[in-house]
DSSP file (Angstrom, degrees, kcal/mol; ACC not computed):
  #  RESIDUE AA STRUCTURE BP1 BP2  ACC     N-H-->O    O-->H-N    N-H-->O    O-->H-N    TCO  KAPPA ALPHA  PHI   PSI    X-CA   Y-CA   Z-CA
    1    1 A X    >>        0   0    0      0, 0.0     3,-0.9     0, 0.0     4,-0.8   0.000 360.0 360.0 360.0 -24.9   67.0   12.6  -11.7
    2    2 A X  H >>  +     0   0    0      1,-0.3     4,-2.7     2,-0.2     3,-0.6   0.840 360.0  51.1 -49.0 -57.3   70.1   12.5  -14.0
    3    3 A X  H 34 S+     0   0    0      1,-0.3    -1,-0.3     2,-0.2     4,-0.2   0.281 107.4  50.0-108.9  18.8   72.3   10.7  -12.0
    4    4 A X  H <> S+     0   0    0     -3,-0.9     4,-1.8     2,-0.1    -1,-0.3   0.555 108.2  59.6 -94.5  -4.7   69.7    7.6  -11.3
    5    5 A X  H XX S+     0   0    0     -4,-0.8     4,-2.3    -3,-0.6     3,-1.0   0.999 107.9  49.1 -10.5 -94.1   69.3    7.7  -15.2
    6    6 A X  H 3X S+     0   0    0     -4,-2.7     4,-1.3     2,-0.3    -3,-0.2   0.523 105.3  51.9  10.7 -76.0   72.8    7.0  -14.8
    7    7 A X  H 3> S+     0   0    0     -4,-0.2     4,-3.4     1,-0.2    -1,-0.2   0.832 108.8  48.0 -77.1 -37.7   72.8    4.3  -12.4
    8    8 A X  H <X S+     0   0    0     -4,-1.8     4,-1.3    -3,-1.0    -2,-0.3   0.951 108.4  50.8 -84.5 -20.9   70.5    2.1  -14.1
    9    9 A X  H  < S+     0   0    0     -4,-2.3    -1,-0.2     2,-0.3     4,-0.2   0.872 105.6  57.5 -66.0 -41.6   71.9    2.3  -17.1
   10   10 A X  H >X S+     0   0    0     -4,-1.3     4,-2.7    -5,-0.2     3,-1.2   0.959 110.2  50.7 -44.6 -55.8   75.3    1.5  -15.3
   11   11 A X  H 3< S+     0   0    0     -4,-3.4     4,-0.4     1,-0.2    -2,-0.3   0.833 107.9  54.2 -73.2 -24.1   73.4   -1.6  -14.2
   12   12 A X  T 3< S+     0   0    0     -4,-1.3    -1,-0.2     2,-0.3    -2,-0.2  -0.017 111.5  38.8 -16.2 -16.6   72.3   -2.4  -17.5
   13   13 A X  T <> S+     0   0    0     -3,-1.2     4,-1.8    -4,-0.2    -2,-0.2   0.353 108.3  62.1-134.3 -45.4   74.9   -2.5  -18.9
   14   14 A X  H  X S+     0   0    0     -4,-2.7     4,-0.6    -6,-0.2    -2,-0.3   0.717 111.8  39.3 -49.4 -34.0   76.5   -4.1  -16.2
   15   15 A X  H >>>S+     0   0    0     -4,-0.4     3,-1.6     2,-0.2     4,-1.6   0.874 112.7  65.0-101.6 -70.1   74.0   -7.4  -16.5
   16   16 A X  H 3>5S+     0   0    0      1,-0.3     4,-3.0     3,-0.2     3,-0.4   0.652 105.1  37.5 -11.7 -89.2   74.5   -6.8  -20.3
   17   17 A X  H 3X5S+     0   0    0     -4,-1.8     4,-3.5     2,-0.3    -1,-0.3   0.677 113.0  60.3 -42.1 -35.6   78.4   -7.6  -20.2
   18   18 A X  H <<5S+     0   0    0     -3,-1.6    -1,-0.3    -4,-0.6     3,-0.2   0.989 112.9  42.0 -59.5 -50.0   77.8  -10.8  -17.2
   19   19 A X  H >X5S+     0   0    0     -4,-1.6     3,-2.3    -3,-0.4     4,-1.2   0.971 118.2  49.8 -79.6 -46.0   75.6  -12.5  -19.7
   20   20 A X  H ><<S+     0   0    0     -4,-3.0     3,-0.9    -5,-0.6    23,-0.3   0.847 103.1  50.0 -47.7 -44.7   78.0  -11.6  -22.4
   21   21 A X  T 3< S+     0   0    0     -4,-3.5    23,-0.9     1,-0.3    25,-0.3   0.077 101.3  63.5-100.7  30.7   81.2  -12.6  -21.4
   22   22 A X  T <4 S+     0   0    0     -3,-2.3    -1,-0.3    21,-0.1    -2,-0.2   0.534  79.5 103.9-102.2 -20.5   80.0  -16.0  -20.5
   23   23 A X  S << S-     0   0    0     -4,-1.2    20,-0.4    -3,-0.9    -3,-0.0  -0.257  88.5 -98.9 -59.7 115.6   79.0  -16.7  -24.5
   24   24 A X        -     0   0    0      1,-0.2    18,-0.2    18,-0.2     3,-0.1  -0.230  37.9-175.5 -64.0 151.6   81.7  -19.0  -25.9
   25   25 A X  S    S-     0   0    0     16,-2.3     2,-0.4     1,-0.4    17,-0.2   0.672  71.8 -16.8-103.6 -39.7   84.7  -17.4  -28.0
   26   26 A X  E     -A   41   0A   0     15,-2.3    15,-2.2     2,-0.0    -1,-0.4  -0.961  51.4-159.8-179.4 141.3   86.2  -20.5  -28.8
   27   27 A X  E     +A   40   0A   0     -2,-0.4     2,-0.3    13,-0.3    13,-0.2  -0.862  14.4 177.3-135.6 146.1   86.6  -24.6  -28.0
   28   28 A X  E     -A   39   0A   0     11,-1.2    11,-1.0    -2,-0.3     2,-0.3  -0.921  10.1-159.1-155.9 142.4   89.5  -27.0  -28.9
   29   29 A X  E     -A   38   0A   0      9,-0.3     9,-0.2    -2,-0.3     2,-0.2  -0.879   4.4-161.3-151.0 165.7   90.0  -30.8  -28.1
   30   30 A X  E     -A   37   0A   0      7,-0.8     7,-1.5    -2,-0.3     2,-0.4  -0.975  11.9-178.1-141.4 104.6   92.2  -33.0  -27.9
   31   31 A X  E     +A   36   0A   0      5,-0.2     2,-0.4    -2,-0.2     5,-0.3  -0.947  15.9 159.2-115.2 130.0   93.0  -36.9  -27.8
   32   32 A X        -     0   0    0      3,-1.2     3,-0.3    -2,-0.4     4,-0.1  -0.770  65.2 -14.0-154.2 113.6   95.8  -38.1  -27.5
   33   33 A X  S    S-     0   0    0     -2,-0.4    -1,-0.1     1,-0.1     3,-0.1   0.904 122.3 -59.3  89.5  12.6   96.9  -41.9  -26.2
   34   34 A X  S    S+     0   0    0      1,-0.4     2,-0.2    18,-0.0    -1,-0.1   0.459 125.9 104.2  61.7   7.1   93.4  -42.5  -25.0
   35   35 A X        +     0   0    0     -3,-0.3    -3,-1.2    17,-0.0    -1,-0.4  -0.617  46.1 146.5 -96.4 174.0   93.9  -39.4  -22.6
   36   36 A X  E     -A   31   0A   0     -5,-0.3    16,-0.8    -2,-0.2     2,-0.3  -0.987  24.1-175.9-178.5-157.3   92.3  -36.1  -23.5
   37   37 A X  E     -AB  30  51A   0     -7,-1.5    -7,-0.8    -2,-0.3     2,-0.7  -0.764  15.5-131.5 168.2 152.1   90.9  -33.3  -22.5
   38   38 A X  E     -AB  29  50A   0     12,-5.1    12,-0.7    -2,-0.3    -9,-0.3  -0.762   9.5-144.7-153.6 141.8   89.1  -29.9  -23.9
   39   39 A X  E     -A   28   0A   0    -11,-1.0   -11,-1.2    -2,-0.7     2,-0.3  -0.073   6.3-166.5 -88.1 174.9   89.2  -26.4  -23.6
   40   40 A X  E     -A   27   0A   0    -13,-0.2     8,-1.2     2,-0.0     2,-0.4  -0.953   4.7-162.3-151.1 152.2   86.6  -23.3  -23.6
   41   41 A X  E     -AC  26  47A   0    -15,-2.2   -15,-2.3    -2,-0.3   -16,-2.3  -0.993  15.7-147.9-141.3 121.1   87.3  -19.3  -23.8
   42   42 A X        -     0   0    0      4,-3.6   -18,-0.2    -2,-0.4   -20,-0.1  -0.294  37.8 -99.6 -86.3 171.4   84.6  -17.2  -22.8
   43   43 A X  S    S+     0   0    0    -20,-0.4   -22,-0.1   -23,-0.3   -21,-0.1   0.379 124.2  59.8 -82.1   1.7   84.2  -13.8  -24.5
   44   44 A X  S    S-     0   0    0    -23,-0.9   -22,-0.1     2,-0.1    -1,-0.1   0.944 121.3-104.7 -63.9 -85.7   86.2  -12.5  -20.9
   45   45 A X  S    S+     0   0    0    -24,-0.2    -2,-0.1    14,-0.1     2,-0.1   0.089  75.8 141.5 128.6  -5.4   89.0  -14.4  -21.6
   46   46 A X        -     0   0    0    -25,-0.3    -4,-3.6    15,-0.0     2,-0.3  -0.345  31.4-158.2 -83.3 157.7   88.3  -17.0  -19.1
   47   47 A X  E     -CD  41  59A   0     12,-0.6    12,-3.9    13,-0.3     2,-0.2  -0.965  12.0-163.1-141.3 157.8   89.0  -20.5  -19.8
   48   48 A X  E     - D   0  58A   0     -8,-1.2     2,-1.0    -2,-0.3    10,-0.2  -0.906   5.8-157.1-136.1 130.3   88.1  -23.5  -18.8
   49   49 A X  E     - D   0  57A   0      8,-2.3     8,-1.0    -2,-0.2   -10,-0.2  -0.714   5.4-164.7-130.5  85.8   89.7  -26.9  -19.3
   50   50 A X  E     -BD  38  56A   0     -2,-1.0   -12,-5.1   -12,-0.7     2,-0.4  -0.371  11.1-163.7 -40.5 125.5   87.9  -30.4  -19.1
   51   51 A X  E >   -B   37   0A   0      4,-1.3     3,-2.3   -14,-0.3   -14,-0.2  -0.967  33.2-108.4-142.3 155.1   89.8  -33.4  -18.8
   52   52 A X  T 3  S+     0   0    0    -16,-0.8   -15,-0.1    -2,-0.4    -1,-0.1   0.661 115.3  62.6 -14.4 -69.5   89.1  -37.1  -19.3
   53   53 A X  T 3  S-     0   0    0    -17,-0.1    -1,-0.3     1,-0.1   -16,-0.0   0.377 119.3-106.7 -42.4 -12.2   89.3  -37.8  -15.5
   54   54 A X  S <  S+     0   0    0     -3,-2.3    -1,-0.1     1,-0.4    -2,-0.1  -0.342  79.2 135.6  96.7 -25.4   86.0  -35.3  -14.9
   55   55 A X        -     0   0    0     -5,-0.1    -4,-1.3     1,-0.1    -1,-0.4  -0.368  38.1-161.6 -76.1 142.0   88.5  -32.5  -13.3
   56   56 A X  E     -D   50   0A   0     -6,-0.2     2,-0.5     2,-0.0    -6,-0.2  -0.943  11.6-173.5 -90.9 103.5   88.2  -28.7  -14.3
   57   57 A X  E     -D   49   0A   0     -8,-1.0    -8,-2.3    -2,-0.3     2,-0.4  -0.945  18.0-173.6-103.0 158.0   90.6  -26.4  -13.8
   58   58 A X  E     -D   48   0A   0     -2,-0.5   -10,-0.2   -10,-0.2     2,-0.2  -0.941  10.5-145.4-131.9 161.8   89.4  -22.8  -14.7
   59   59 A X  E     -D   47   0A   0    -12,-3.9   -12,-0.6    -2,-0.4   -14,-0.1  -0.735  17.6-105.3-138.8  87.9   90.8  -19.7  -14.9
   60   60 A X        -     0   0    0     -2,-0.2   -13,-0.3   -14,-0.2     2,-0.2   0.693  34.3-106.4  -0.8 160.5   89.9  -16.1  -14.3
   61   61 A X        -     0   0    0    -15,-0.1   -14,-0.1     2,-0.1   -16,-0.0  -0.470  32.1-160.3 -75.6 171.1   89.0  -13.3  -16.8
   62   62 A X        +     0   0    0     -2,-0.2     2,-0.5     2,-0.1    -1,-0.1  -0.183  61.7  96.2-111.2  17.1   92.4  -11.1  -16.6
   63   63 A X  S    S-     0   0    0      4,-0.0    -2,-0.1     2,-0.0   -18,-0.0  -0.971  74.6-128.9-126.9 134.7   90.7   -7.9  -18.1
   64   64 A X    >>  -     0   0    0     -2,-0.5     4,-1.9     1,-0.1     3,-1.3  -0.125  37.0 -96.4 -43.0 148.0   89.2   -5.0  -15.5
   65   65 A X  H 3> S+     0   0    0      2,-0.2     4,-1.3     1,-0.2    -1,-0.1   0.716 126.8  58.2 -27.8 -46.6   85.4   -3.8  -16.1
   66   66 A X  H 3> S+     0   0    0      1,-0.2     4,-0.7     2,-0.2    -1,-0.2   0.540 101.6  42.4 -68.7 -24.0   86.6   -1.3  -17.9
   67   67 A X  H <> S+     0   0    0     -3,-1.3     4,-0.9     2,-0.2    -2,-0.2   0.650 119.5  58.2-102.9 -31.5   88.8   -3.2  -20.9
   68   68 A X  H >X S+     0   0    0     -4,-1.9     3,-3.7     1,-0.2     4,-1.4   0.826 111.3  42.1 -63.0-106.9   84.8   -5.7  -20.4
   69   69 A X  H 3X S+     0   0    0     -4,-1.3     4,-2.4     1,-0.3    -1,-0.2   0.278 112.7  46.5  22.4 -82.4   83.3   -2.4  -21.3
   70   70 A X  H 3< S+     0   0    0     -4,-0.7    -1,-0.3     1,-0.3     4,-0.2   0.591 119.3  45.2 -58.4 -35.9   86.2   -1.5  -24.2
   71   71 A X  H <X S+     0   0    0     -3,-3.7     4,-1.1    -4,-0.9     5,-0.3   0.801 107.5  56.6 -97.2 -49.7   85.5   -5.5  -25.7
   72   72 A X  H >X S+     0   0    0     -4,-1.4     4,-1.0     1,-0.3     3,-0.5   0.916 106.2  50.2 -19.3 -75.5   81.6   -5.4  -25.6
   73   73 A X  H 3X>S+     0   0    0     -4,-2.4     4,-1.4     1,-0.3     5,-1.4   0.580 108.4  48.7 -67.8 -12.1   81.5   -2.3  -27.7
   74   74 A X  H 345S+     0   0    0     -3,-0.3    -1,-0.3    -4,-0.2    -2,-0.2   0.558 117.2  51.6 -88.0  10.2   83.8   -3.7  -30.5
   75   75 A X  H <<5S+     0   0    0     -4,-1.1    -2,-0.2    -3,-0.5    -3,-0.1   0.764 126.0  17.3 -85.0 -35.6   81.6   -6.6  -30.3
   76   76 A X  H  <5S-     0   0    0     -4,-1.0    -2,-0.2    -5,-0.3    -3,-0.2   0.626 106.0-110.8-111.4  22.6   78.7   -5.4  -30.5
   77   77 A X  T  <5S+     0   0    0     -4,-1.4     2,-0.4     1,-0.2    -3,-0.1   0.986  72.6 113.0  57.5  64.5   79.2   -1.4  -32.1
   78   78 A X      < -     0   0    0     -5,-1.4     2,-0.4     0, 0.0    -1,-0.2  -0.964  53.9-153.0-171.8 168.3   78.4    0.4  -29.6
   79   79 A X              0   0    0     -2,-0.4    -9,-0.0     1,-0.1   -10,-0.0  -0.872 360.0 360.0-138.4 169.6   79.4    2.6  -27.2
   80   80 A X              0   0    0     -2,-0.4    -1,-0.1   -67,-0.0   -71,-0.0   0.539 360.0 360.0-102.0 360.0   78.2    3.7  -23.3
């Protein structure tokens, strides 16, 4: 019975972190010349970067599940 405890709480935790590390960390624009363009940093580490023209480039989290995990809990004080 332990180790489906376990599992949802792995999934729980799992759904926790999805929805977390979508909340933005941090926005900047920029105009400059009547160009411009403006960035976003999820609480992963992903970015995504709007410009003038409507094109997006984005860019992956670089941190494993485990370092998600490691950044949760100092966000929110707590630990699995």
């Amino acid at each position: 019975m332990t180790e489906y405890t376990q599992m949802v709480a792995l999934q729980s935790l799992k759904r926790k972190i999805e929805k977390w590390s979508k909340v933005i960390k941090q926005h900047y624009a920029e105009t400059r010349y009547g160009d411009g363009y403006y960035e976003c940093t999820y609480n992963d580490d992903s970015r995504e970067v709007h410009y003038n023209d409507g094109s997006v480039k984005k860019t992956e989290s670089p941190h494993t599940f485990e370092e998600l995990v490691r950044m949760y809990e100092q966000d929110h004080g707590e630990e699995w």
